[in-house]
N, C-alpha and C positions, 0 to 999 in steps of 0.2 A: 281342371287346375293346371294341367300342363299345357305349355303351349310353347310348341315345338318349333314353330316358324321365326321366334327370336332366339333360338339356340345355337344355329349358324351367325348372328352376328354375335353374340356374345360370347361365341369362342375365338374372333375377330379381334374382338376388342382384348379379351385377353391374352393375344399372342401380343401386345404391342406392351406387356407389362414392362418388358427393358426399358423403354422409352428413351427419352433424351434430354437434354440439359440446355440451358441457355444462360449458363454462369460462365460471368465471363470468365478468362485466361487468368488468373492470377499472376501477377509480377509484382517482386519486394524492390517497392521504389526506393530509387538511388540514394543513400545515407546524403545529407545538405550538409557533411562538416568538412573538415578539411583531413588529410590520411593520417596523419602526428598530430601529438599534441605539442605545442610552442614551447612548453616549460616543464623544464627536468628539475627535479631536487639534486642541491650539488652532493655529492658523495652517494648520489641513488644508482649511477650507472644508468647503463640508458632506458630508455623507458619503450622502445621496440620488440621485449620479448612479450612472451603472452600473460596475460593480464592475471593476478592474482585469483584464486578459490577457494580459498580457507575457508570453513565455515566457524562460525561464532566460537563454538567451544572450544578450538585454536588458536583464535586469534587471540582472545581477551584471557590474558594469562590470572586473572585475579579472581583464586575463586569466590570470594564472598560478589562479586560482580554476574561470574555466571550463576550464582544461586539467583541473583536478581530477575537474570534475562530468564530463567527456567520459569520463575514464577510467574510473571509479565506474561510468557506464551501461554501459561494455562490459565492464567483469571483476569488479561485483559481485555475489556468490554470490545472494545472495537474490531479488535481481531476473531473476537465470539460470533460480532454477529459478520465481518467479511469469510468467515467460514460456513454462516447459513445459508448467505448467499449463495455459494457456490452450493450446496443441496437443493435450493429454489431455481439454478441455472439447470441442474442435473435433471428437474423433475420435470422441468421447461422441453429440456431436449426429448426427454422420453415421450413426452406429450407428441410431440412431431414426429418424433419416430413410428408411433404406435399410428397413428395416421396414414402408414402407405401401406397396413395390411386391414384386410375388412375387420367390423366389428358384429361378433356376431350374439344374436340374442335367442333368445325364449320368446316367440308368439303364439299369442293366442284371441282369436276374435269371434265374436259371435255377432249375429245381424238378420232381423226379422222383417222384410220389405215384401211388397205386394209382389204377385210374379208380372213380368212384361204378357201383354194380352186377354189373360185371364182376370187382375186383379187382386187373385188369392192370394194370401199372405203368406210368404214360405218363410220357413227356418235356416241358417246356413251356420256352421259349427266348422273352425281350423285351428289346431295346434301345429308347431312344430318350430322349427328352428331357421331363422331370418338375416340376414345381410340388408341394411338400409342402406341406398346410398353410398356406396362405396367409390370413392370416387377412384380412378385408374389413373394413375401419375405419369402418362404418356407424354406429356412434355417439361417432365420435370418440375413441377411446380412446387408440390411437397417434397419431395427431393431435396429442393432449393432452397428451403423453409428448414429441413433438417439439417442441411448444412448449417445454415444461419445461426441454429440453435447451438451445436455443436460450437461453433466458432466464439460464441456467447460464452458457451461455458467453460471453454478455455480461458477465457478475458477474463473470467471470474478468480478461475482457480490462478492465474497470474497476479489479478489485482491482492488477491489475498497473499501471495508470495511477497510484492510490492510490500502489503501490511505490516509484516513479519517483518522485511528487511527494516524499515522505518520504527517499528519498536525497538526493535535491538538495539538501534542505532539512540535512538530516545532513552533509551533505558543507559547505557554506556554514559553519553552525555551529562545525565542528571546524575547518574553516581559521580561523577570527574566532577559536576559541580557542587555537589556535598562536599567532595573531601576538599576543595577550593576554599570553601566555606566556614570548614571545621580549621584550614588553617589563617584564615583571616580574622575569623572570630579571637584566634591565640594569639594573633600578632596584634590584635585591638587591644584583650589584655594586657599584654605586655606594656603599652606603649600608655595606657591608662594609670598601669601603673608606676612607672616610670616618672609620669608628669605630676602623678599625687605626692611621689617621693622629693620631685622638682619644687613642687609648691611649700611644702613640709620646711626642706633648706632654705627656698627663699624666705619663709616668715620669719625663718630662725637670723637669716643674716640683714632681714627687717629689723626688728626686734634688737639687734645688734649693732645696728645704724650703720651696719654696711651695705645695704643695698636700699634702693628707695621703692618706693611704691608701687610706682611705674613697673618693676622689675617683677614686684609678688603680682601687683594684677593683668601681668601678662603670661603669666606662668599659670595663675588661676584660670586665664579663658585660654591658653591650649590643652587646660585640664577637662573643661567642660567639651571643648571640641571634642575631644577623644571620647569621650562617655556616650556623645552624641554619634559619635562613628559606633561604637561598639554596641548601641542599642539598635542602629540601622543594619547590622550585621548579623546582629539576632533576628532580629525582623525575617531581612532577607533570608535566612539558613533556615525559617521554618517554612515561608512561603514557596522556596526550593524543595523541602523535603515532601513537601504536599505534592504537589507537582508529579515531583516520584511516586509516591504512593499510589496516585491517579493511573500514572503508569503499571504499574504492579497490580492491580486492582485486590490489592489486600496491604493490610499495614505492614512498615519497615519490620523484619523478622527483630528479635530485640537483641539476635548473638550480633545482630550487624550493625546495631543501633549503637552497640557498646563501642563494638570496634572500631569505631569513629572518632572517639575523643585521643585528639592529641595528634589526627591523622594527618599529613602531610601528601603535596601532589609528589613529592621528588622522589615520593616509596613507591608509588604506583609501580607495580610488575611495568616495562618496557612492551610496547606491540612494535611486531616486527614490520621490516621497511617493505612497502607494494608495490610490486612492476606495475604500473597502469596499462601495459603494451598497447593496443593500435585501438581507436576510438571505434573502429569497426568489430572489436572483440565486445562493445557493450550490446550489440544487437541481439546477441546470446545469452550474457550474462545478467542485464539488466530485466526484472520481471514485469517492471511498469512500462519498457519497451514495446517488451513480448505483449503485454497487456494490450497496446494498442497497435499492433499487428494483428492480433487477433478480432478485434472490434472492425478492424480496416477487411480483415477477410468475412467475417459475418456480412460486413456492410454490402462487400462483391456477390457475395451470394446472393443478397437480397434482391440484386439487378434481376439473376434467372428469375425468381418468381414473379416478379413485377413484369418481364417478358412474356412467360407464360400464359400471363394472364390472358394476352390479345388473341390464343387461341383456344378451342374448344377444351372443354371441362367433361370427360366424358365418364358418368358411374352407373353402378351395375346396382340393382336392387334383387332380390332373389329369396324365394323360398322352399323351404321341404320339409315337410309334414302329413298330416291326415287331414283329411277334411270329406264333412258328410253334413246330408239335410237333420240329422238326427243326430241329438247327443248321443247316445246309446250305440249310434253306427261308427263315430269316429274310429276306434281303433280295428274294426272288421277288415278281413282280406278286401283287396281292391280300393281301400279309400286313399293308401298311401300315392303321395305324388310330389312334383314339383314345380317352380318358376321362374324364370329369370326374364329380367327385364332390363335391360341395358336402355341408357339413355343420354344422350350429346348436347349439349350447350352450348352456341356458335354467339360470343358476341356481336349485335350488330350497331345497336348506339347503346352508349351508356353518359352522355354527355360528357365526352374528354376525362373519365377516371382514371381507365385504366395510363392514356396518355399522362395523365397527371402522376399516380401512382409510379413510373418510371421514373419522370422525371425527379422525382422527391427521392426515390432508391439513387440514382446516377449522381444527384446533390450530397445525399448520404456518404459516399461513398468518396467524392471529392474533401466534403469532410474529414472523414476516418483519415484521406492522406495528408491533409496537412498538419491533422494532432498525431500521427505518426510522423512524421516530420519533425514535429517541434517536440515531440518528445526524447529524441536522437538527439536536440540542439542542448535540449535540456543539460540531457545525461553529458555531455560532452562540454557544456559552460559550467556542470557542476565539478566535473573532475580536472578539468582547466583550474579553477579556483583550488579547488585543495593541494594540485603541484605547486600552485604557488604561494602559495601556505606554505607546505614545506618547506620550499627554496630559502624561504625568510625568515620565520621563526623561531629557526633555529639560530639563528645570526641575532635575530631581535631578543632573544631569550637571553645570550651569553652576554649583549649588550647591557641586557636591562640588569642582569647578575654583579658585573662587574660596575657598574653603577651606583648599586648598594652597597657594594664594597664598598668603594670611594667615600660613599655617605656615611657609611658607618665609619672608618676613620674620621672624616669632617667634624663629624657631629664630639667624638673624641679628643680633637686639638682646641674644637671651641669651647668645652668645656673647661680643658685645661688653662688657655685664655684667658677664660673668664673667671675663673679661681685663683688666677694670678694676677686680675686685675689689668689686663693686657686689652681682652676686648670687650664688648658690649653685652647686656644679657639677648638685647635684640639680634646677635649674629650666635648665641646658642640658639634660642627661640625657634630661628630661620633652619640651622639644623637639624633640630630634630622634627620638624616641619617635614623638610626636606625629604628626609632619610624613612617615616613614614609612608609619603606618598610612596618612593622607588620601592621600599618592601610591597605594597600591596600592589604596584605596578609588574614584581616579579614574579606573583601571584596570576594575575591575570595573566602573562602570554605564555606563563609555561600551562595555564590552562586553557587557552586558545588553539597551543602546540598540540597538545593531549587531543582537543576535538577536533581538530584538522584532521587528525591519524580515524579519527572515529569517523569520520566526513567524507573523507578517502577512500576506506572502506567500504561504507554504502555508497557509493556513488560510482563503485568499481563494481557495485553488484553483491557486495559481500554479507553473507550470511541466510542466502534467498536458498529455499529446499534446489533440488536436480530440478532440471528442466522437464518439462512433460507431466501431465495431468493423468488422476488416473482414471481407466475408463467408467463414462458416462452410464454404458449399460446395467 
């Protein structure tokens, strides 16, 4: 059973256990944006310091908000399962890991063959404990494959950071657009009401032969407009709140459902103002960056194993145990022993695979850099957009404020007008026409303004766990 004469190469071969690499150099290719961003919010000061960190339950000062997000992170579906993921990466890598040290077993073989010469049928009987196939990672091959894995399950536990930021950010959103909701629905009634009250005094000053026909049936069809807005309102405010819930992955709690009625956007708690600082701060901050930095590093590694391949594969096979022509001798002085067998694989055709196989890794990997690339272009045309959001909407908000002011007096002198017989019921009509539209116009950009701030936020990176994954093993 021993055989001594391959025991000088297979302590050969395992002195080269250090082995070697042929992964390439790693370098984090050149960010494609420009060093600033073009547009500053006015009264933000400048936007050159270092880039906002808050995490969520800082930033969003309202707590029936962060009850939302808290729930959102433990019961929504999507982030359930970009969390298994990151356990299916974890078990991925182990898998590679466990690959550069041998595997060893329990054998046991029995085997009844004629002897060489004679004929006779002999018995042979071995237990003991075995190494298959072990292959010796001398040039890096699984090495290169563990990297790979590792870098993988970086990717994971980033994209899942990715997740997290984008629900927060989702969840923020759809509550800003409830409360949008709850106050448009109020200004529907209102204004419903108002036109029922309008139609009510036209009949009467019908009926009185002061006003004509013309005057109640156009008082009646801005009655039915408004009814028709405020059923569209409802509509919308439950389709919205679904939306949410999906978010949440459980229904609106019902203390928060209550505290809705009557709510306005202009209560909302205030979030504070973001340095955006230097486009090169999102390379850190950003996890969907990180995300594909790490997919671009897997990719590189994958070059060494696909290199490897063109040289020798070299594994050790090996055993030690007892072994005897007799069951009953197996375990007797003198049966024990052992073997090793070491053995080398020299590709010499393989019809252009392994060539191929490189070249599909070096494709890969040009890949990985251009969706690292453009996910840098991304983050940087995303947070471009929300500075200038800022810049204006705050302008466009005061505009649109002062607007409805104006309306709301308008709508006031026509009436007066028109009770004194001065102007038309057609230039009351057009007033409160008017003065509707700019309310619910005020409604949207101060809820535009709100999500910008929330847009800014993530797009700054905000509310992503610390950098760094934790370890795989």
């Amino acid at each position: 059973m021993i055989d001594y004469r391959s025991t000088p190469l297979a302590l050969a071969a395992a002195a080269l256990l250090a082995g070697c690499s042929f992964v390439p150099t790693y370098e984090r290719p050149a960010a494609p944006v420009p060093a600033t961003y073009t547009t500053t919010p006015a009264g933000a000061g400048t936007a050159q310091g270092p880039a906002a960190a808050a995490p969520w339950q800082d930033y969003f000062a309202d707590p029936r908000l962060r009850q939302l997000i808290e729930a959102a992170l433990a019961n929504n579906r999507d982030l359930r399962v970009a969390m298994l993921n990151i356990e299916q990466a974890r078990a991925t890598y182990q898998v590679r890991r466990a690959d550069q040290y041998p595997g060893v077993g329990l054998a046991a073989n029995a085997s009844r063959a004629p002897a060489t010469g004679t004929g006779d049928l002999t018995n042979s009987f071995s237990v003991g404990l075995a190494v298959s196939a072990w292959e010796i990672d001398f040039f890096g091959r699984i090495a290169s494959l563990k990297e790979q894995a590792l870098a993988q399950y970086l990717a994971t536990e980033e994209g899942r950071n990715a997740a997290q930021v984008s629900l927060v950010a989702a969840v923020a959103n759809g509550w800003l657009t409830l409360l949008a909701d709850e106050e448009l629905l109020e200004l529907s009634r209102q204004t419903l009401a108002s036109r029922e009250e309008s139609v009510r005094l036209t009949q009467m000053r019908l009926d009185a032969g002061v006003a004509s026909e013309l005057d109640f049936r156009q008082a009646e069809s801005l009655t039915q407009a408004a009814r028709a807005t405020l059923a569209q309102q409802q509509r919308q405010r439950a389709l919205d709140e679904n939306a949410l819930v999906l978010l949440l992955g459980q229904a609106l709690p019902d203390g928060i459902r209550t505290s809705l009625a009557g709510a306005k956007l202009v209560d909302a708690p205030v979030m504070a103002q973001l340095p955006a600082g230097l486009p090169s701060d999102l390379l850190t901050r950003r996890p969907d960056i990180r995300q594909a930095e790490q997919q671009l590093i897997a990719a590189n590694a994958n070059i060494g194993a696909a290199r490897a391949a063109f040289f020798p594969r070299i594994s050790l096979t090996a055993q030690a145990g007892t072994a005897s022509g007799e069951l009953s001798g197996l375990f007797k002085t003198g049966s024990w022993g052992f073997s090793i067998a070491p053995s080398l694989l020299l590709p010499v055709f393989d019809a252009g695979r392994n060539r191929a196989n490189l070249a599909i890794s070096e494709t890969s990997r040009s890949i990985a850099v251009a969706q690292y690339e453009k996910a840098i272009q991304t983050a940087f045309r995303e947070v471009s957009d929300a500075l200038a959001g800022q810049a204006t909407l705050g302008e466009q908000a005061q505009a649109q404020q002062k607007q409805a002011e104006a309306e709301a007096t308008r709508l006031r002198l026509a009436d007066l007008r028109y009770r004194n017989g001065v102007a038309s019921y057609l230039d009351l009509l057009d007033a409160q026409r008017s003065l509707f539209a700019t309310q619910q116009a005020v409604v949207q950009v101060r809820l535009a303004q709100l999500q910008n701030q929330v847009t800014l936020y993530k797009a700054l990176g905000g509310g992503a766990p610390e950098s760094g994954a934790p370890s795989p093993a």
